[in-house]
KOLGU-4560 file (N, C-alpha, C; in nm, 3 decimals, padded with zeros to 5 digits):
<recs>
<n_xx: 00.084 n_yy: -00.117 n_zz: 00.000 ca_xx: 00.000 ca_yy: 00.000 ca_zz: 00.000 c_xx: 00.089 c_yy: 00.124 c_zz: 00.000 mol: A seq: 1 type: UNK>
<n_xx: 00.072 n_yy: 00.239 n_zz: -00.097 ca_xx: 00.097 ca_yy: 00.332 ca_zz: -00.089 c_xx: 00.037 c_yy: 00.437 c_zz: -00.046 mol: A seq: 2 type: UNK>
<n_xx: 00.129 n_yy: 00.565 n_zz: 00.052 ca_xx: 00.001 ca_yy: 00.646 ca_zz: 00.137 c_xx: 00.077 c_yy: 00.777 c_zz: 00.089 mol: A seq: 3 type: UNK>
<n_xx: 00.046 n_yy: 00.869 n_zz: 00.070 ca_xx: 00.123 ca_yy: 01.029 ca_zz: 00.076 c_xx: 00.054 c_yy: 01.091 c_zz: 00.191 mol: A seq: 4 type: UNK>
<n_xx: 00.126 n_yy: 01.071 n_zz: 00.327 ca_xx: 00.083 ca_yy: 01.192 ca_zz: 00.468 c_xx: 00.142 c_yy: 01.296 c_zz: 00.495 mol: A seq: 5 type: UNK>
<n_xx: 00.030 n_yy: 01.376 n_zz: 00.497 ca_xx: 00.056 ca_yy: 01.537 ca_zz: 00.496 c_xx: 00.007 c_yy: 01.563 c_zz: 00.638 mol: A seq: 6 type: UNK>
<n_xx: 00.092 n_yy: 01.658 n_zz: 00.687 ca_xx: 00.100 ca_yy: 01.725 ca_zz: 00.847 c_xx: 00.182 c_yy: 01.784 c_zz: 00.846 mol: A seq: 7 type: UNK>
<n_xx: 00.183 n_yy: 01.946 n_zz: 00.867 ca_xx: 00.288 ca_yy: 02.011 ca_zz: 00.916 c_xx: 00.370 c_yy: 01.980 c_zz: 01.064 mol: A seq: 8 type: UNK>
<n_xx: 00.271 n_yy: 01.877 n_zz: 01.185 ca_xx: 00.361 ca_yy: 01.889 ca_zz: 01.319 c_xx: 00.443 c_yy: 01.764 c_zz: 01.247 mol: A seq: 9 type: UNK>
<n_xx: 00.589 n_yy: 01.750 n_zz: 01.273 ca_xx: 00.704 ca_yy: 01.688 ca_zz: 01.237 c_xx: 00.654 c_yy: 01.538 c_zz: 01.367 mol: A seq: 10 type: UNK>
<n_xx: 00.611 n_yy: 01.551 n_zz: 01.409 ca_xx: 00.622 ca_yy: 01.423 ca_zz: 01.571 c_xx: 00.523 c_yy: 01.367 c_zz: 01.525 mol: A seq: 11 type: UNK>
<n_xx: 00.415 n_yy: 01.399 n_zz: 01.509 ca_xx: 00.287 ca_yy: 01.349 ca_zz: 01.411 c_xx: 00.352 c_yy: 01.281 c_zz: 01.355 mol: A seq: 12 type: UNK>
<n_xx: 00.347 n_yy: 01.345 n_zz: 01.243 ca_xx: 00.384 ca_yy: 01.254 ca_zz: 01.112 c_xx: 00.455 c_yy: 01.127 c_zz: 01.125 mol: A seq: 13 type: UNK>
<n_xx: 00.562 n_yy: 01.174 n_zz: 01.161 ca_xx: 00.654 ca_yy: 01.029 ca_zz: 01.232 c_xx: 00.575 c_yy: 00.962 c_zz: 01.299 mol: A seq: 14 type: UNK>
<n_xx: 00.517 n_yy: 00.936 n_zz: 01.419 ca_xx: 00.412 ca_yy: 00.849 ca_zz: 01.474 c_xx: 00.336 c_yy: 00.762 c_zz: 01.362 mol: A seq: 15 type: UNK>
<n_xx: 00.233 n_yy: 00.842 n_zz: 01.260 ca_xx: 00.143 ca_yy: 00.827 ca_zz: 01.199 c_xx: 00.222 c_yy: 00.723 c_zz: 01.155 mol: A seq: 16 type: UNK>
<n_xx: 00.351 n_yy: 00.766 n_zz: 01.054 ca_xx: 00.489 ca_yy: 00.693 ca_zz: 00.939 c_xx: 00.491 c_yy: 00.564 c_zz: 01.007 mol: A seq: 17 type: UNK>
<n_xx: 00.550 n_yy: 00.580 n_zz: 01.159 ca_xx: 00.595 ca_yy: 00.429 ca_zz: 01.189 c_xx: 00.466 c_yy: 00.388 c_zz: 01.210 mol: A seq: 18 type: UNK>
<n_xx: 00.394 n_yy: 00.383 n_zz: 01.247 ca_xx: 00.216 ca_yy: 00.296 ca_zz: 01.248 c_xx: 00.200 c_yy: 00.245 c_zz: 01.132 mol: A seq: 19 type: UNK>
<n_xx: 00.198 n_yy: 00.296 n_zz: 01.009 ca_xx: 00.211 ca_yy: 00.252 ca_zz: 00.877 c_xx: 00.289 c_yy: 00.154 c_zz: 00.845 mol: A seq: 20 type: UNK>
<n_xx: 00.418 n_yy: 00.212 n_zz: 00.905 ca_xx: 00.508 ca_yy: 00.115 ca_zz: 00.843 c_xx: 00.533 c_yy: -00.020 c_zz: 00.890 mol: A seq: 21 type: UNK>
<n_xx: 00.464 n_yy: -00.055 n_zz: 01.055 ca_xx: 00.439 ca_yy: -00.162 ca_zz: 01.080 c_xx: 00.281 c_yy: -00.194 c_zz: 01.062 mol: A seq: 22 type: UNK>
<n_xx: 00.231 n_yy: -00.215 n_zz: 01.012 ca_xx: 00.088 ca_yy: -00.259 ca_zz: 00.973 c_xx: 00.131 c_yy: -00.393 c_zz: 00.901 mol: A seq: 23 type: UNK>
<n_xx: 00.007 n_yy: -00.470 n_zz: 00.904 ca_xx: 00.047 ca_yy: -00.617 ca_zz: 00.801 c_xx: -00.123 c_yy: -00.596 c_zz: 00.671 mol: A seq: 24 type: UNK>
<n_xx: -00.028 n_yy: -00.550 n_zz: 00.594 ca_xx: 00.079 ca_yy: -00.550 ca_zz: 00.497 c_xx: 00.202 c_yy: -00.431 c_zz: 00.567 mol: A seq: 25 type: UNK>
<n_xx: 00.313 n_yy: -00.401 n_zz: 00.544 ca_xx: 00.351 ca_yy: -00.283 ca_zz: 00.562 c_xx: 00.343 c_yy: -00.165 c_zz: 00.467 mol: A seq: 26 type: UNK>
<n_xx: 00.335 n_yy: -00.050 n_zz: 00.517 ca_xx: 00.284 ca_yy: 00.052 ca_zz: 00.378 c_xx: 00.388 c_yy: 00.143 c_zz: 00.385 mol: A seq: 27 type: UNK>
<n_xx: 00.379 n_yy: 00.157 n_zz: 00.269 ca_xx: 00.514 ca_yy: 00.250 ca_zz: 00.198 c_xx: 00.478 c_yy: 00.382 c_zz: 00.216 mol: A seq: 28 type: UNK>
<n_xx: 00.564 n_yy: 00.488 n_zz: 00.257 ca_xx: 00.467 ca_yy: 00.592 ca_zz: 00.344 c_xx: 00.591 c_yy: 00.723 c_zz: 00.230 mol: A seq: 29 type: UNK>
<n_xx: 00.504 n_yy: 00.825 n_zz: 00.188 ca_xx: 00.564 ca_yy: 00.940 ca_zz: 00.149 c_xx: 00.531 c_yy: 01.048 c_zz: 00.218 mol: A seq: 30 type: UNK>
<n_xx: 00.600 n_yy: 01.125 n_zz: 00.311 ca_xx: 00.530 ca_yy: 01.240 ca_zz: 00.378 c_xx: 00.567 c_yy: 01.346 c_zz: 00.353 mol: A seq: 31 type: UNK>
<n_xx: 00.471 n_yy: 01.460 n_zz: 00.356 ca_xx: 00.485 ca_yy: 01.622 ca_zz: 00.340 c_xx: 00.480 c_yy: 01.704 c_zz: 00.425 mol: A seq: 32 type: UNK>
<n_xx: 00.483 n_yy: 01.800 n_zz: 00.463 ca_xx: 00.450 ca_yy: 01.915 ca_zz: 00.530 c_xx: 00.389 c_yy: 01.996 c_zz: 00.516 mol: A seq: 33 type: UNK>
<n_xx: 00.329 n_yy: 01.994 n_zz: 00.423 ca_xx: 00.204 ca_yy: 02.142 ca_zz: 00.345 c_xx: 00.171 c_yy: 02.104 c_zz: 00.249 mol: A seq: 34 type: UNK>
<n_xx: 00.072 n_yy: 02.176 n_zz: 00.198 ca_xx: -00.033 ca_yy: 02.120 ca_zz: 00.105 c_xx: 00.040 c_yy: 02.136 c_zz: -00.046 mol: A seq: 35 type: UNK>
<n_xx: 00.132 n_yy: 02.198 n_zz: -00.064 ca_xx: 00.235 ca_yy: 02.267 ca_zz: -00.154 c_xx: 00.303 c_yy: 02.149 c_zz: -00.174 mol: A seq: 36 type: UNK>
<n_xx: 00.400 n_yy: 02.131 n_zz: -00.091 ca_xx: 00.475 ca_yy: 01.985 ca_zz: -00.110 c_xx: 00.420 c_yy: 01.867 c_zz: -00.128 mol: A seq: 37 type: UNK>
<n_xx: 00.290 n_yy: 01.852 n_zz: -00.079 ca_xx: 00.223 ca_yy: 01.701 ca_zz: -00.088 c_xx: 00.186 c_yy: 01.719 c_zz: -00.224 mol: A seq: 38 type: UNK>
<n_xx: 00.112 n_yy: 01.826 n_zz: -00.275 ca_xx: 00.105 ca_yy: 01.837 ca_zz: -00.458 c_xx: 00.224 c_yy: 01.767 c_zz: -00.524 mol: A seq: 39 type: UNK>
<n_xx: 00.342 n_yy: 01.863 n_zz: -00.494 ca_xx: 00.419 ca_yy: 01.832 ca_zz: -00.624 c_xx: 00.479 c_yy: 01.737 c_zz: -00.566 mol: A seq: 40 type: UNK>
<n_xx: 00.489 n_yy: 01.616 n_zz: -00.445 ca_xx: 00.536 ca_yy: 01.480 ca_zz: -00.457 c_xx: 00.428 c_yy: 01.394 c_zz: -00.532 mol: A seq: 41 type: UNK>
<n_xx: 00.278 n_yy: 01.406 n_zz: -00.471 ca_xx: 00.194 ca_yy: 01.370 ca_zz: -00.567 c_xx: 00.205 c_yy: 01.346 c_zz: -00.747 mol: A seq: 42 type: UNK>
<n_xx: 00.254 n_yy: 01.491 n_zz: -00.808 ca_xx: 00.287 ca_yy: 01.485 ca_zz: -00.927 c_xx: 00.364 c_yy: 01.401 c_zz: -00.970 mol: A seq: 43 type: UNK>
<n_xx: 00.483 n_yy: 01.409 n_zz: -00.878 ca_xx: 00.626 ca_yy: 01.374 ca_zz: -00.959 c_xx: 00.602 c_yy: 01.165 c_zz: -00.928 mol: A seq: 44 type: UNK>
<n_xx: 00.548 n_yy: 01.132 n_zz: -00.821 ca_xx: 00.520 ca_yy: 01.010 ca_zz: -00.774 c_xx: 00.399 c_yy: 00.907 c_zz: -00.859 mol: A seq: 45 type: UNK>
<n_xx: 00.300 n_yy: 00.998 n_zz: -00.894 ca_xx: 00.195 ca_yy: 00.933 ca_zz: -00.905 c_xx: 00.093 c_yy: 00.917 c_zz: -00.828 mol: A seq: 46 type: UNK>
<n_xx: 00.007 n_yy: 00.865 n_zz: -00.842 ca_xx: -00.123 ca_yy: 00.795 ca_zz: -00.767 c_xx: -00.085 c_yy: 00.726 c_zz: -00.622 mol: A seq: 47 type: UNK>
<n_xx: -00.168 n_yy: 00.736 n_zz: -00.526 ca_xx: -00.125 ca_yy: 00.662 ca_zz: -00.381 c_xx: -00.256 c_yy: 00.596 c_zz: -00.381 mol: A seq: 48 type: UNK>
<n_xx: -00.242 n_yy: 00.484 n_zz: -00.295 ca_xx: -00.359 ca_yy: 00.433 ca_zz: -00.243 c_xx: -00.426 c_yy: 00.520 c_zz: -00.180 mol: A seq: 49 type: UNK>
<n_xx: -00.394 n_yy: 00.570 n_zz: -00.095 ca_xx: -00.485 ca_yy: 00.674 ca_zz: -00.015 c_xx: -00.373 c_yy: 00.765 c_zz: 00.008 mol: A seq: 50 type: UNK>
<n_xx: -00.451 n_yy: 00.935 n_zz: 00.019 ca_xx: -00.374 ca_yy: 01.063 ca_zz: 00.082 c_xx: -00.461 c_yy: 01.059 c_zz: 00.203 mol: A seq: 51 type: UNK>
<n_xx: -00.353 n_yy: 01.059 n_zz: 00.255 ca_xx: -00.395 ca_yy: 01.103 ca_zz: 00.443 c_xx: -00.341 c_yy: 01.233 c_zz: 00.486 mol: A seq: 52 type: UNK>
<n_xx: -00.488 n_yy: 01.342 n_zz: 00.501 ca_xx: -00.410 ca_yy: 01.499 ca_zz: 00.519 c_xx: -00.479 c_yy: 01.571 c_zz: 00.621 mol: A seq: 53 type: UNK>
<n_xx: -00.410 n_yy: 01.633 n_zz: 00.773 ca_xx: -00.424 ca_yy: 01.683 ca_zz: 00.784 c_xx: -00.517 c_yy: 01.789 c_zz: 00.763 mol: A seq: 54 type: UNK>
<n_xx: -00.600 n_yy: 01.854 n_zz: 00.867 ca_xx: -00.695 ca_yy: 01.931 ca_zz: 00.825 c_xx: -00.623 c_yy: 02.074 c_zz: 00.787 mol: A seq: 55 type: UNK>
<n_xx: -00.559 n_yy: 02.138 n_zz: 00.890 ca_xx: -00.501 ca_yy: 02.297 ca_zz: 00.881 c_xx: -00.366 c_yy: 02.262 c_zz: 00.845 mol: A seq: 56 type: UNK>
<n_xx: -00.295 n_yy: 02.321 n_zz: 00.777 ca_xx: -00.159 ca_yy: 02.304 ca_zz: 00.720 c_xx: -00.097 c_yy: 02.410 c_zz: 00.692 mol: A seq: 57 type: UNK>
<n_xx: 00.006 n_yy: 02.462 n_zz: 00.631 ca_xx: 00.099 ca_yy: 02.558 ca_zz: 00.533 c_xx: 00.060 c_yy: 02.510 c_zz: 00.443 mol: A seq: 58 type: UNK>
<n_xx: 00.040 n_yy: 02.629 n_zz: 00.329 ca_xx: 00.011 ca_yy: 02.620 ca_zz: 00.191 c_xx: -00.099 c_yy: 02.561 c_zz: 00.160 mol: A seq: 59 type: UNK>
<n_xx: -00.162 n_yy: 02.448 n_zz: 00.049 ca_xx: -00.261 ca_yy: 02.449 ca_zz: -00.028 c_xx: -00.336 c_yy: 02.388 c_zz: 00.113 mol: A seq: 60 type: UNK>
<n_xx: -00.445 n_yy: 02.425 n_zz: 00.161 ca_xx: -00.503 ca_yy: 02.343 ca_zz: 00.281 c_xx: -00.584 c_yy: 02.205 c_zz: 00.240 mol: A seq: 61 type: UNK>
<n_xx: -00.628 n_yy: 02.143 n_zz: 00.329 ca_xx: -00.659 ca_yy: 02.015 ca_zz: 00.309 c_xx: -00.740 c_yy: 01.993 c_zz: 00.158 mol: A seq: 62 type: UNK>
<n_xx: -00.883 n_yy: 02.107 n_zz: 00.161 ca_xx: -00.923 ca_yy: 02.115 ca_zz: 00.061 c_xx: -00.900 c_yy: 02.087 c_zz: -00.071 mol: A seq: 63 type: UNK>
<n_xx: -00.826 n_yy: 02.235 n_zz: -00.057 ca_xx: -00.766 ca_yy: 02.229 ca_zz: -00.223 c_xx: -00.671 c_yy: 02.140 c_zz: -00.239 mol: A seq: 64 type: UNK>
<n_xx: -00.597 n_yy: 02.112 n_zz: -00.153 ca_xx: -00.498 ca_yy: 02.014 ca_zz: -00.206 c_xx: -00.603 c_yy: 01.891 c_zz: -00.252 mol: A seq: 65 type: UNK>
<n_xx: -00.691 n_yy: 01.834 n_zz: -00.167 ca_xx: -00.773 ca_yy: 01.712 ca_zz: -00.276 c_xx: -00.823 c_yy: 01.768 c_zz: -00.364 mol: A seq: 66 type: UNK>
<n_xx: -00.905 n_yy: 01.899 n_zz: -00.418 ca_xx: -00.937 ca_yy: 01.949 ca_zz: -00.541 c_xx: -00.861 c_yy: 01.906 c_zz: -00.662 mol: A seq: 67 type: UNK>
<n_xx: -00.701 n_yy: 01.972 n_zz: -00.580 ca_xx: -00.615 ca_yy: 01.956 ca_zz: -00.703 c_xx: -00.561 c_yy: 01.815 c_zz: -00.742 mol: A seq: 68 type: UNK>
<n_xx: -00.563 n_yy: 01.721 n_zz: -00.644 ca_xx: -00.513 ca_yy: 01.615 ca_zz: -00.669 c_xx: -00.624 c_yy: 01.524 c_zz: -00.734 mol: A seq: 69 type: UNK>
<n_xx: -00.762 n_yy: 01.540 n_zz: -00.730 ca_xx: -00.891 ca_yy: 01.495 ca_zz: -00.801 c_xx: -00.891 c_yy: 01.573 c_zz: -00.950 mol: A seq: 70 type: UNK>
<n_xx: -00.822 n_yy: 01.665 n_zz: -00.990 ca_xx: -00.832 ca_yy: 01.708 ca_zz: -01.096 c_xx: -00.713 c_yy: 01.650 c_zz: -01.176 mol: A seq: 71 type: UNK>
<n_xx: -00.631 n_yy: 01.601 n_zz: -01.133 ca_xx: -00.532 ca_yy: 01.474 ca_zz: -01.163 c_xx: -00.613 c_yy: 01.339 c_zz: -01.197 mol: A seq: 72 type: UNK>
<n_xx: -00.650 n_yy: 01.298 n_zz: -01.079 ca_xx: -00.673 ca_yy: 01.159 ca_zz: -01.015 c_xx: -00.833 c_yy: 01.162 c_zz: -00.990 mol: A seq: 73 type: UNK>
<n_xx: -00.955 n_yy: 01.190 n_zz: -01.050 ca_xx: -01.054 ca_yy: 01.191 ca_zz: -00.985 c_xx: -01.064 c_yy: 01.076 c_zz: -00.885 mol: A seq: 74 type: UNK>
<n_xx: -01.060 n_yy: 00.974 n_zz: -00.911 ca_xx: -01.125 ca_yy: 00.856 ca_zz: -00.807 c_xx: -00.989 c_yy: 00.795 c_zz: -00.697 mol: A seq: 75 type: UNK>
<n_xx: -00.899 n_yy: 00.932 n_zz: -00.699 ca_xx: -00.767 ca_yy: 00.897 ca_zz: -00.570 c_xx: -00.887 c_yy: 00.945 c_zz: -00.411 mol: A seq: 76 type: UNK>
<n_xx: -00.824 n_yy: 00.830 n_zz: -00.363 ca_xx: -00.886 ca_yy: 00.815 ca_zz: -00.206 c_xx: -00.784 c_yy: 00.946 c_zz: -00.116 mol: A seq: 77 type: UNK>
<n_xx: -00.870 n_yy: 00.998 n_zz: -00.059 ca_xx: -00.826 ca_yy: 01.115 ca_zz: 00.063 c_xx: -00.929 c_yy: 01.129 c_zz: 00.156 mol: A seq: 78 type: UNK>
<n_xx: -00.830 n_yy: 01.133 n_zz: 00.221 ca_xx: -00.884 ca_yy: 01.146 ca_zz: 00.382 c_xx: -00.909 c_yy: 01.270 c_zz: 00.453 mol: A seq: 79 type: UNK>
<n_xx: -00.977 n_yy: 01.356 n_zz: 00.481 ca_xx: -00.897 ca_yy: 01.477 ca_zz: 00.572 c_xx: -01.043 c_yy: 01.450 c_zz: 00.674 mol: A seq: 80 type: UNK>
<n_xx: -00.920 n_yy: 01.449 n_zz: 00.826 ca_xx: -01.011 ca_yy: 01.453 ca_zz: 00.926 c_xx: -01.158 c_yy: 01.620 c_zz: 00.943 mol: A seq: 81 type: UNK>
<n_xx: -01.225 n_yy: 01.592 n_zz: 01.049 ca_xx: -01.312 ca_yy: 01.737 ca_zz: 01.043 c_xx: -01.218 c_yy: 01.830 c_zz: 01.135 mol: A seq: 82 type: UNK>
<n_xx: -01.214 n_yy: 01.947 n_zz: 01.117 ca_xx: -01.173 ca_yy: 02.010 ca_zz: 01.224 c_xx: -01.243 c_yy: 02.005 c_zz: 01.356 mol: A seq: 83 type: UNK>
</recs>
């Protein structure tokens, strides 16, 4: 499984990363920090099984960043919790 997780807190993310990365299956984890960077790894990467993002972030916020990544990918899976 491939995941792209977006969170600006750095301790998060890591938590979230290693949870992933021991899961059975284990999942291959790409992470960002803002909605900016999770785009253009998105681009340059491809399709993930699921984006897991953060609600409030730096740069494109949860939103638009799935806007933009559905205007790629319509039927890519994302997550963003509620505030």
């Amino acid at each position: 499984m491939r995941v792209l997780l977006v969170d600006d807190d750095r301790l998060l993310r890591a938590i979230i990363g290693k949870m992933l990365d021991h899961s059975q299956p284990a999942a291959s984890v790409d992470e960002a920090s803002d909605g900016d960077e999770a785009l253009r790894r998105y681009r340059e990467c491809g399709s993930y099984d699921i984006v897991l993002t953060d609600y409030d972030h730096p740069g494109l916020n949860s939103y638009l960043l799935a806007e933009a990544i559905r205007k790629q990918n319509p039927s890519q899976p994302t997550v963003i919790p509620q505030p």
